[in-house]
N, C-alpha and C positions, 0 to 999 in steps of 0.2 A: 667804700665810703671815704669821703674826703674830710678832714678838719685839721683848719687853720693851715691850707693850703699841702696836707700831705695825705697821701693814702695811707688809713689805716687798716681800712678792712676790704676784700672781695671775695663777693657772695658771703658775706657772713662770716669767712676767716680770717684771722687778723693776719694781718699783711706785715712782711719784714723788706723793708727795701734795702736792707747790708746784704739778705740772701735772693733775691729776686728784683732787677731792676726793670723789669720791663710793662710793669704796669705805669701808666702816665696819668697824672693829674691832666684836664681841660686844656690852662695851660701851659701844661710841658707839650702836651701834642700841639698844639698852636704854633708856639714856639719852632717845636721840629720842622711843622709843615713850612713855617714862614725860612727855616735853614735850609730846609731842600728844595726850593724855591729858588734860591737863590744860587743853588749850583746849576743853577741849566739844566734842568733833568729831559731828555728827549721826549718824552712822554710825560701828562701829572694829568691826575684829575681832581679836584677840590669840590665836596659838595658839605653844605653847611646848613643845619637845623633851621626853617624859614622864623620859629621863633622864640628861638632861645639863640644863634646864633654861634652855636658850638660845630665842630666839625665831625660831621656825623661818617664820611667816608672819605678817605686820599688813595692815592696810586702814583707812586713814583717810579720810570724807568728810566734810568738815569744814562743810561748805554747800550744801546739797541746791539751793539759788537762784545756785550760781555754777558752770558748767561747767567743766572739766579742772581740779579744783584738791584731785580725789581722789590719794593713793598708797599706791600698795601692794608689797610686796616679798615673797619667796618663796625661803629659804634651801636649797640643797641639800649634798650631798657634803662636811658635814662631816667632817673626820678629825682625829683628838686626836693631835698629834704634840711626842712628846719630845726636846728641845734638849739637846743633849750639852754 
C-alpha cells in the first residue's frame, strides 16, 4: 500500500524502507524507467497499463558484452484503493 506517496505496507506487512529499498512506489518506477532510458540500453522493452497508464512490465539490457547486468520487472494485482 501506498500513502501520501510512500510504501507502507506489502501484502499486508508493514514495510520499512531504512531495511529494504527495493520496493518502488508507481512513480519511483517511472522515474527509473525514464533514467534507463536515457542511458542507451541495447535492448528495453516498455509496456504500460492501456488504462490506468502505469508501467505494468520493463526490460533493460544495457550491454549485450556484459553478462547479468539485464533487469526486468513485471507488475501484477493492482488495485486502486481509496484512503478515508
Amino acid at each position: 500500500m501506498v500513502r501520501d506517496g510512500l510504501v507502507v505496507s506489502v501484502a499486508g506487512a508493514t514495510y520499512d524502507a531504512d531495511l529494504d529499498q527495493s520496493i518502488l512506489t508507481v512513480d519511483a518506477r517511472i522515474d527509473y524507467i525514464r533514467k534507463s532510458l536515457e542511458r542507451n540500453p541495447e535492448a528495453s522493452r516498455v509496456t504500460y497499463d492501456p488504462i490506468h497508464g502505469f508501467p505494468t512490465n520493463f526490460y533493460f539490457d544495457f550491454s549485450f558484452m556484459i553478462a547479468d547486468e539485464e533487469i526486468g520487472y513485471t507488475f501484477t494485482d493492482f488495485r486502486s484503493q481509496e484512503i478515508e
